[in-house]
N, C-alpha and C positions, 0 to 999 in steps of 0.2 A: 537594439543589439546589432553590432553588427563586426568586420576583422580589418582588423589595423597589421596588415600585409609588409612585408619587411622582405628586399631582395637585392643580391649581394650587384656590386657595382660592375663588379667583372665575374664569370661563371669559373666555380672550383674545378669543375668538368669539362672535357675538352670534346665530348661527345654526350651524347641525351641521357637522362639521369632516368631510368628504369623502378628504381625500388628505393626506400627509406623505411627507419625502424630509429624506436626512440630508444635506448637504454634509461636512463635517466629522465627527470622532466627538465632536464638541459643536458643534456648529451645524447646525438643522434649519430647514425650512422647512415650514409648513401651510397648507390652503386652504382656504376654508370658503363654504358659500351666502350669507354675507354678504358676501361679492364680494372678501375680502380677501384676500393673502397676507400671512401675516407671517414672521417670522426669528426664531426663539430661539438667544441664545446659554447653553447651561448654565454656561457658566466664570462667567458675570457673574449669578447666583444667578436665575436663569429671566427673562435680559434680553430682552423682547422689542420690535420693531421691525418696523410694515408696511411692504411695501417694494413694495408692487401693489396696486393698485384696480382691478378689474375692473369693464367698464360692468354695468348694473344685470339686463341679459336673457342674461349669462352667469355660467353657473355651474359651480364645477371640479368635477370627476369622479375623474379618476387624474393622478397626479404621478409621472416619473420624472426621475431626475437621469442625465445624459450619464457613460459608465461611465470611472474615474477610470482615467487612462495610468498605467500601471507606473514605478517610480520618480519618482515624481510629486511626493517628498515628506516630511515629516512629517507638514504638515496640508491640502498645500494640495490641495483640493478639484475639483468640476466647475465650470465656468464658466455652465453653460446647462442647463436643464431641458424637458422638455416635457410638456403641461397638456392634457389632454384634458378637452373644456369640453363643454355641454348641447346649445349649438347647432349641432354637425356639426363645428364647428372644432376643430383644435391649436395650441397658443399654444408659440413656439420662446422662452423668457423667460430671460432672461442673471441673471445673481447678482445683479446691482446693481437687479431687479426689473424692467427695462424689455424690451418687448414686443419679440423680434426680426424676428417671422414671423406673420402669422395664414395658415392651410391649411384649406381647404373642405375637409372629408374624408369627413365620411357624411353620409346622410337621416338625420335625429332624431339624438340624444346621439354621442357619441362615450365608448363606458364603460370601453376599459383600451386602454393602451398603454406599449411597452417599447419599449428600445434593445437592441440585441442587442450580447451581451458583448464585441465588439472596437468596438463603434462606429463603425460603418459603416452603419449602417439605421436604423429604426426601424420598427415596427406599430402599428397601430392596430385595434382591433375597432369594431364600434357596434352599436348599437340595431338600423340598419338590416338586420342578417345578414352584414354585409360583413366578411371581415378584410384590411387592405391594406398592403402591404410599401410603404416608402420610402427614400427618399435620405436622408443625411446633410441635406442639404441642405431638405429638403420636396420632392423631387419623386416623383411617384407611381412607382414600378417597374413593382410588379403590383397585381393585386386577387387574391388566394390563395383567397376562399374565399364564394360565396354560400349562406348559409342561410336559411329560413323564419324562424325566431327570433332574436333577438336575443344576441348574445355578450357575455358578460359580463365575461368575463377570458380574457386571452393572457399566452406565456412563452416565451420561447423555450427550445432546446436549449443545450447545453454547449457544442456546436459552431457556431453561429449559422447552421446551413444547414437545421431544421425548427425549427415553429412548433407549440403544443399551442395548443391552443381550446377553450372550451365550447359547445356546443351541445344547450340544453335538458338532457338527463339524459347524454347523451354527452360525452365524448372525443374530440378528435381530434388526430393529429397529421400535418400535412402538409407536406410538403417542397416547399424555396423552386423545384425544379427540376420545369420543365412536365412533365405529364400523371405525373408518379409519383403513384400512386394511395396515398390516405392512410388510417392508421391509425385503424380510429376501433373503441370498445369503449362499453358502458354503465357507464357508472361510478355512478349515486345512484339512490336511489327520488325525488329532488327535482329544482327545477329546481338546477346546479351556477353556483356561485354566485363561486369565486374558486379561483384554481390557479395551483403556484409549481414551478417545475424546478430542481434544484441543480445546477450544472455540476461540485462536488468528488464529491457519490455518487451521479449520476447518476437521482437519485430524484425522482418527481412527487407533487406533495400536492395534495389537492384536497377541498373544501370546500360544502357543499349546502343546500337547504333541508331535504331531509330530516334534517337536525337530528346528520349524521355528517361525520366527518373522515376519509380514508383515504389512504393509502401505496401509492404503483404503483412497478414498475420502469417503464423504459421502453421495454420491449416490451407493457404493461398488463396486467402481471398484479398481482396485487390482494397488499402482503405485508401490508400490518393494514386492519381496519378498526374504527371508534371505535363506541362505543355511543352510542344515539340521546343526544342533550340537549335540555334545554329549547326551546331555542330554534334559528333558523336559524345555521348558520355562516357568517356573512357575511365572516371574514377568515381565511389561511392564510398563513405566512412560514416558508422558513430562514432559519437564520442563516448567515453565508457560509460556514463550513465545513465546513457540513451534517451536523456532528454532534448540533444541536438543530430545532426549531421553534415557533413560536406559533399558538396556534389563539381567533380572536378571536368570541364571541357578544354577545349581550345582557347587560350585567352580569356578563360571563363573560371571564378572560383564563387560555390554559392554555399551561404547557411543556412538550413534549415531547420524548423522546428520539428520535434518527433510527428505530428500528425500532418508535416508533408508542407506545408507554407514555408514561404523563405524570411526570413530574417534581414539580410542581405547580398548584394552582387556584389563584388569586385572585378574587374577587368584589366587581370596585371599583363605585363606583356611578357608571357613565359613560355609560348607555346602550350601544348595538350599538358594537362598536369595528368602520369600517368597512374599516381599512386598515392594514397592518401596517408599518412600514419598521428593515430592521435597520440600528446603525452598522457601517461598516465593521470595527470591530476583534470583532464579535457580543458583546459585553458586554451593550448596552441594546439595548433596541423600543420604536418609539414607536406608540401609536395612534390614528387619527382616531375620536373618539367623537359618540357621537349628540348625543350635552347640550353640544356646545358645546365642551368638554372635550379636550384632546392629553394623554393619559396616556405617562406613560415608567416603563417596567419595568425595572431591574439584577439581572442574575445575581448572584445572591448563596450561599454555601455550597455553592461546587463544593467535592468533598470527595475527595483522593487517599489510596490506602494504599499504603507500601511496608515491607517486614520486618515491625517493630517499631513504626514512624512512621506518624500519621495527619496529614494536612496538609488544611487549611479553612478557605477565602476565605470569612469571616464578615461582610466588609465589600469595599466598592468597593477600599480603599486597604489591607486590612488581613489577616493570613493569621494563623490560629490553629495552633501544630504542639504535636503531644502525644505523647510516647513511653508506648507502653503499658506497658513495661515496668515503669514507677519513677512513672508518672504524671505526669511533669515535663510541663509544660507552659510554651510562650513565644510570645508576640507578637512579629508582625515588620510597622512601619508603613512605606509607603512616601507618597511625594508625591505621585505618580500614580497613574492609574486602574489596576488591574491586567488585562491581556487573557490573558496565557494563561500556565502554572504546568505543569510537569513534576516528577516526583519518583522516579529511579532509583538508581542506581549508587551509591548515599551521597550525592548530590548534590540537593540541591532549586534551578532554574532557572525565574525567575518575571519574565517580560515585562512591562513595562508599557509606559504609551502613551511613553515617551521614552527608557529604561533598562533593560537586561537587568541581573537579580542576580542570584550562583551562590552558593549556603551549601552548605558541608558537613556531614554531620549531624551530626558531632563540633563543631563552632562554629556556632552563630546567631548571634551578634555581631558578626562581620566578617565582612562579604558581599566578591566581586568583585562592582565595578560598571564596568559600560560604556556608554558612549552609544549606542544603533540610531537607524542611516540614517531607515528608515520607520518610523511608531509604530503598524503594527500587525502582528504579529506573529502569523501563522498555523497555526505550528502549531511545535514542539518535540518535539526525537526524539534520546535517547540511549544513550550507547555509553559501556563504563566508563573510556576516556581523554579523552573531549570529547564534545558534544552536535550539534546539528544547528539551525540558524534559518532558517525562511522565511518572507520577507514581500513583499510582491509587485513588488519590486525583483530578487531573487534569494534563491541560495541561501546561506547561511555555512559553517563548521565555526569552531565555538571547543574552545578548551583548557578547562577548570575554571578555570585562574588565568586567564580573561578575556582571551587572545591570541587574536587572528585566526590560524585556522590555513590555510583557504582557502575560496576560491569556485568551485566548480565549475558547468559550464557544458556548453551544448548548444544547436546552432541547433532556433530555435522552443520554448524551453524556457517552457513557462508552469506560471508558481508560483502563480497562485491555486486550483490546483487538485487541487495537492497534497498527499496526506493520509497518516493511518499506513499505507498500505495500498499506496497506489506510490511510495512514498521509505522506503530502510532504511539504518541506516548502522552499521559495526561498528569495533573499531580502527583498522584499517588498508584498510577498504572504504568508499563508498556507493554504493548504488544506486536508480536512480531509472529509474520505468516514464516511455516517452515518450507524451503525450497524441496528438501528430496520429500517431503509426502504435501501435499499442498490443499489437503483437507484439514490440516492442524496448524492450532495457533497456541504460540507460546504465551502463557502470564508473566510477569514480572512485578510484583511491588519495588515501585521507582524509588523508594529510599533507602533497601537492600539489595535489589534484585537478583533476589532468590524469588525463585518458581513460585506464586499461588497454589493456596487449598493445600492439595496431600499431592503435590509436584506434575499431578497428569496435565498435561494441553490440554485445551478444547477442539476438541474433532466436530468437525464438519460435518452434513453426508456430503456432502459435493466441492471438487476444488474451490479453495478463498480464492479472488481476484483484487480484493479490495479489504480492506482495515481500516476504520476511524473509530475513534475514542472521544465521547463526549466531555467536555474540558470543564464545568461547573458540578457545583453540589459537590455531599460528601460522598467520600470513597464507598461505603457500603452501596451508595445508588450508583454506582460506575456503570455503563451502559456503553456496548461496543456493537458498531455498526457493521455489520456484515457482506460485501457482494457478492455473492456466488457466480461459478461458472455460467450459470438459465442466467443470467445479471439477475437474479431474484434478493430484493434487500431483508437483510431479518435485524432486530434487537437483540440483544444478550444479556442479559447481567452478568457483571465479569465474579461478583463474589455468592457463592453457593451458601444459601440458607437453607436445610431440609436435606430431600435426598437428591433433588430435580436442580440442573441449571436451568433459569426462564429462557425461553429462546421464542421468538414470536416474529411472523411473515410481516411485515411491514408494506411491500410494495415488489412490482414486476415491471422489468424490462428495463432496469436502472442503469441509466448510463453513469453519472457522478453523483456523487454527494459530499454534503461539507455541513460541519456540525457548528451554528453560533459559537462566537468568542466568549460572550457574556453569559449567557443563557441557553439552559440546552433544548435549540429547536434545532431539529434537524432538515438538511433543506437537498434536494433532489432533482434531477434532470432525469424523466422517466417515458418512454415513447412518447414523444411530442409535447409533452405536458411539465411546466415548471412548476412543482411539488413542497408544499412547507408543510411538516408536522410541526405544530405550533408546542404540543405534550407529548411526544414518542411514548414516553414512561404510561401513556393512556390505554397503551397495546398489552400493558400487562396488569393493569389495573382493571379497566372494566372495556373489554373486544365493543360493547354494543357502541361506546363513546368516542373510537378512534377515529372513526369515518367525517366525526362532527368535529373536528379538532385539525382538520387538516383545508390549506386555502392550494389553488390548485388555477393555475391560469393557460391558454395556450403559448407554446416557445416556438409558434411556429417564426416569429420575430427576430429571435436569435441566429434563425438557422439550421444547418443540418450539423449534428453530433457536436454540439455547444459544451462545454465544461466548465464547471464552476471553480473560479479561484478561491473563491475566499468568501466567507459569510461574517459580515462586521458590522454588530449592531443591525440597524433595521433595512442594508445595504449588503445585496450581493453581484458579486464582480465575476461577470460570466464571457468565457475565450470564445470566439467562434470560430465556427473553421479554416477560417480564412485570415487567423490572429488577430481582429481587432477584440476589443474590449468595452464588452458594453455593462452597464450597472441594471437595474431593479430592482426595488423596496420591496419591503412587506410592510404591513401594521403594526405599528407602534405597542398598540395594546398589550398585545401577548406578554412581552420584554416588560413590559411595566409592572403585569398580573407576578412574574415568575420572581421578579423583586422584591413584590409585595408577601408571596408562600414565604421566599426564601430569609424573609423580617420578620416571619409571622404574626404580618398584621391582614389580619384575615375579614376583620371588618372593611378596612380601605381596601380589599380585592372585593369582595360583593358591593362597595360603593361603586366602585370602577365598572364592574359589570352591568349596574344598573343607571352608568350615566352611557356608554356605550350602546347597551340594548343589541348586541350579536349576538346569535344562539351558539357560534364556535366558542366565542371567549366563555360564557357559561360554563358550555362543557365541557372547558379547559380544565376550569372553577372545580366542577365537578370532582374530574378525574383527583386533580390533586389534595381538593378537601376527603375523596377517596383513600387516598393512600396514604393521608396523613391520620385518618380515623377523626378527622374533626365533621364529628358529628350534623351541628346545627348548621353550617357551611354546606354541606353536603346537603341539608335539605332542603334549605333554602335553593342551591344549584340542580339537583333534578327538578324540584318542581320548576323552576325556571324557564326548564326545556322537555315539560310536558310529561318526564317518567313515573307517572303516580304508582306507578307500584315501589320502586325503588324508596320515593318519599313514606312508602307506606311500613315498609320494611326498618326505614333509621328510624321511622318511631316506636317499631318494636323494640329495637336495637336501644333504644332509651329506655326501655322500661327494665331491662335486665340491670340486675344490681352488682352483678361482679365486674371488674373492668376490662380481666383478663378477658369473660366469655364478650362482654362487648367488643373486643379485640377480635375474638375469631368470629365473632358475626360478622365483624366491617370484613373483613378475609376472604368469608364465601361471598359477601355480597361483592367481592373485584373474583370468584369466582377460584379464588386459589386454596383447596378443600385440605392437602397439605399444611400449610402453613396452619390455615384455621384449627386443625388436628393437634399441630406441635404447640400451639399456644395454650391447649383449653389442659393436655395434660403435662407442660411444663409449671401451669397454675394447679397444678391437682384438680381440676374438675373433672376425674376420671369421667362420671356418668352423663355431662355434659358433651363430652366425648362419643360416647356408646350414640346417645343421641343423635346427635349431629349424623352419624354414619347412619343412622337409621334411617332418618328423614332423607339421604341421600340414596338410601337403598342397597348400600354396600352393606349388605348384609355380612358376609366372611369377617368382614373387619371391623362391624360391632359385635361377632362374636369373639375372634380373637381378642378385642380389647379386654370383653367380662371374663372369660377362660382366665387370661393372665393376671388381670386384678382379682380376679376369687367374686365378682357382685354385678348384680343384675343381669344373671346369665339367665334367669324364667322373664328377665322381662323383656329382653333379646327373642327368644323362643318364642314369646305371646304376641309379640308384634309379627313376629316371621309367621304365627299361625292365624291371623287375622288378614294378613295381605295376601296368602295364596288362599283364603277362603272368601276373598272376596271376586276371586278370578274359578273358583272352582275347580286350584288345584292342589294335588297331593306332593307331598315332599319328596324330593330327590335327593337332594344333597346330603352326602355321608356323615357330615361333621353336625350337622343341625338333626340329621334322624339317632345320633349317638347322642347327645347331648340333651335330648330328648327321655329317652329311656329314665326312667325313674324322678323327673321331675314335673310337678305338677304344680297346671297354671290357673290361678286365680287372680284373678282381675282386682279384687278388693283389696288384696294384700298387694298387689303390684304397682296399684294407685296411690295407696299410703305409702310405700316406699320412695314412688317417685315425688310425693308432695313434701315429706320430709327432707328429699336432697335441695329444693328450690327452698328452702322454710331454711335448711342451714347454710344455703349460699347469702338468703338477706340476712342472717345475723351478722355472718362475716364480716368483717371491715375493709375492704378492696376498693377506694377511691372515691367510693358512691357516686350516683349520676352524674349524665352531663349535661 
């Protein structure tokens, strides 16, 4: 990847170019010490038009454009800008160039100001040390912030309710609400010179004399830092979704990846570029340069792999794909600019500014094409019966053959902020982390989407960080992979059977994860350790088998804070911090065994097992002849791996003649006492029921069973008065000393009773053995 750099032959400006702002993602606006503003249109081959004349004793500084409303569009833009100029004042300046507003705002200059992402404020910093919150409007709110020095750049938060500042070599971030006491950390050996927050990853950049660039969260803690350069950093930009950045010096324009590596240098001859502004769709940057000069960068040679296919935006309009296989190579030109490109499922889906097109990798000459609402399309996410589009309108789901499939939705749902990370979508699921409370995750069935279950999210206890969706099997077994804030991973089942969603700890300290294409192993980057669950579904099946089902290597190989691209087949593709790309297998086995469940041929999985000879794949074997209730598989796979009681239990589990109760025996034996419960009395095995609770010891709830059904409430009572007399105690419990009163226990009558219910379970006809 890297920026195919365009710069005009002779400078629009006749003095140094200060500030730029995009209206359109081809029409920009520039300011310059020569008092002008002017308008480039790129459609009309670098049309330019001044459209403001500024008096002669001011001069602009920073430029923001008012933040465009959601659905706003294809192209249509902000109306009004605001111009933070040399003499104290802010210029409120409408599209058509005229002046709507002058605002006294600081002593000396006025050096950066923002609108906060709903548009509803605005800031301003100055020369003077001051930073000052406003109205929509210009009217003052507060003054947030006096310093000794002068502030050079502000930004706000994701959420528009803190503000980040520089101050001298400092940091700061200060919330809009009185006396909370602000953040503040040392960030440079210099003075700090420009700073950008991303509202999609939540990351700050920031920018210095000391001649570096660096990467904070936003608690400040420091995740890169750049090596000195020549010269000062005098500009820093995301792009809006915050998977890249530009970093702007003297003669100096670099790109970067969000975790701080660069992409590429260019070294145009433009003087300091003092200002960055991305298009809304992050394709181009334009920069204010010192000579006079508006330079504009395109991303060019983004570069995707999937299987066999390599796919590379060689050009603005133009994608190169190459199969490695056979070497065949084809061009695919489009009319427009192209914004964003996906390539999974055999499908390659590539946005542009007006048109979605979907090729399958068996044809590149006949695309689906369809028209998009908005023309910029932020992000792409697929699933191998349809994809995903958001653009800051909403959400979609298409088919391959270019049908709307639907739009799901949620009050307060903001889409600019949505990345691979809180939206995942699989066949017949998507899920989406909610931004204002960020412990809940939205359901969707992907072929209506309308809300899951009875319309509630899934709540968390602890902020989501992370979202994946296992992509195989049927819907009922959907499984959604969870990171929390601790990075602790958990399981879910997305579809509630009983009263309980399953939700089970899987792993700590998880930095990535990515769920097989084919098969659902899930695979992990976890303190220093490269992680495969070869059966995840084994965490809710039987806890004692998960530990044995999982291969686990050291990553100290890969590096520091390594991430996984992609899990394909028996190949994962992991980034290291430093950008390159390195690969590492697993075992073939597992991918073979899940082929073999998912055919149900369960003889050729215990043949596999036993040409193999691994105690993991067994207790793969295990798990899933577990949770399929196939009985003789299961026995043969614990004994396998030494669990003679478990073996000793499925031959009890055979000798029972109903299939329903053989059903909730395989139940408790994965340990899930519910479910075993809802089986034995959806088959009317009321007193198999009572049972079961008995032998578990919930007493309450084998009495409440016979209470409600009117039977075997003295054999309830007789059991409860033979267990605390074998401990030598007296009854406490109000509901067992009531229920008690006037019934009398006799063992002989209680015994016939109960021999009679197992004498009319065998006459029954319920599937007979297995």
């Amino acid at each position: 990847m890297r920026f195919k750099t365009t710069l005009q032959k002779e400078p629009k400006h006749t003095e140094l170019v200060s500030c730029v702002g995009w209206i359109t993602p081809d029409e920009l606006f520039s300011g310059s010490d020569d008092h002008a503003i002017i308008r480039w249109n790129l459609l009309g081959a670098s049309d330019t038009k001044q459209v403001c004349k500024l008096s002669e004793d001011v001069f602009p500084v920073d430029m923001h454009w008012f933040p465009k409303s959601p659905g706003g569009g294809k192209n249509k833009g902000s109306e009004v800008f605001i111009l933070a100029c040399t003499d104290g004042k802010y210029l409120l300046i409408s599209r058509s160039g005229r002046i709507e507003k002058h605002v006294e705002a600081h002593r000396g200059a006025v050096l950066s100001t923002r609108w906060s992402y709903d548009g509803t404020a605005l800031a301003t910093a100055g020369e003077d040390g001051q930073v000052k919150v406003w109205s929509r409007s210009g009217m003052l709110r507060s003054t947030l912030s006096q310093n000794s020095s002068p502030v050079y750049a502000i930004t706000w938060n994701p959420d528009s309710d803190h503000l980040l500042y520089t101050n001298g070599k400092q940091l700061v971030i200060k919330s809009l609400q009185a006396n909370a006491k602000p953040l503040t950390w040392k960030g440079h050996e210099g003075v700090i010179l420009k700073v950008d927050w991303n509202p999609v990853n939540n990351l700050i950049l920031s920018g210095a004399e000391d001649c570096k660039y660096k990467v904070w969260d936003s608690y400040g803690r420091l995740m890169y830092s750049s090596s000195a350069h020549d010269y000062p950093i005098t500009s820093v930009s995301w792009t809006p979704d915050g998977e890249l950045f530009a970093v702007g010096s003297y003669n100096t324009l670099r790109l970067c990846d969000k975790s701080g590596w660069s992409h590429a240098l260019e070294k145009p001859n433009c003087g300091s570029i003092f200002n960055f502004a991305w298009s809304s769709d992050g394709t181009q940057v334009a920069g204010a340069c010192g000579n006079g000069q508006v330079i504009f960068a395109h991303i060019i040679e983004r570069r995707l792999e999937w299987k066999n296919f390599e796919v590379t935006v060689n050009e603005s309009k133009q994608i190169q794909v190459r199969n490695v296989l056979n070497d065949a190579r084809e061009k695919l030109d489009f009319r427009d600019r192209i914004i964003k490109v996906s390539l999974a499922f055999d499908h390659l889906v590539v946005a542009t500014s007006s048109q979605c097109y979907v090729y399958s990798t068996r044809n590149w000459n006949t695309p689906m094409i369809f028209d998009l609402k908005e023309g910029s399309v932020t992000l792409i996410t697929q699933a191998e019966k349809h994809f995903l589009l958001v653009d800051s309108a909403g959400v979609y789901v298409y088919s391959y053959e270019g049908r709307l499939v639907c739009t799901p939705k949620f009050q307060g749902m903001r889409t600019e902020i949505l990345n691979t990370l809180t939206v995942t979508i699989s066949n017949d699921t998507i899920a989406i982390r909610d931004k204002t409370d960020e412990k809940v995750i939205h359901l969707f069935d992907a072929t209506t989407g309308k809300s899951m279950g009875d319309g509630k999210p899934l709540s968390h206890k602890l902020e989501v960080m992370e979202v994946e969706l296992d992509q195989c099997g049927p819907a009922n077994e959907r499984r959604l992979a969870i990171v929390d804030r601790n990075r602790d991973l958990y399981l879910v089942s997305v579809r509630v059977f009983g009263t309980q969603r399953k939700i089970v700890k899987l792993g700590t300290m998880i930095h990535s994860v990515a769920w097989n294409d084919q098969t659902n192993m899930l695979a992990a980057m976890a303190d220093g350790k490269f992680i495969v669950w070869y059966y995840p579904n084994a965490a809710l099946v039987d806890k004692d088998l998960i530990t044995k089902t999982v291969f686990e290597k050291d990553a100290s190989e890969f590096g520091k804070n390594p991430y996984l691209s992609n899990f394909l087949g028996n190949h994962v593709a992991i980034r290291r911090a430093e950008g390159s790309i390195v690969s590492t297998g697993v075992s073939p086995y597992p991918a073979i065994l899940h082929g073999y469940i998912t055919g149900g041929r369960w003889e050729d999985a215990v043949r596999l097992c036993r040409f193999v000879k691994d105690e993991c794949l067994w207790s793969c074997l295990a798990a899933m002849a577990a949770y399929n209730k196939e009985l003789s598989t299961a026995e043969i796979a614990y004994a396998a791996i030494n669990q003679a009681d478990k073996v000793q239990y499925i031959l009890h589990i055979k000798d029972i003649p109903s299939k329903e109760a053989r059903n909730a025996e395989m139940a408790l034996l994965c340990g899930n006492t519910q479910d075993a419960e809802g089986i034995l009395l959806q088959g009317g095995l009321i007193f198999r029921g009572i049972m079961m609770n008995i032998q578990l010891y919930n007493w309450d709830r084998a009495l409440e069973l016979a209470v409600k059904h009117k039977t075997h409430v003295d054999t309830v009572l007789a059991y409860r008065k033979r267990y605390l007399g074998q401990f030598d105690r007296k009854e406490k419990n109000k509901r067992f000393l009531q229920y008690s009163e006037g019934v009398e226990i006799d063992w002989e009558k209680i015994e016939t009773k109960i021999e009679m219910e197992y004498q009319k379970e065998r006459e029954k006809p319920s599937g007979g053995k297995r």
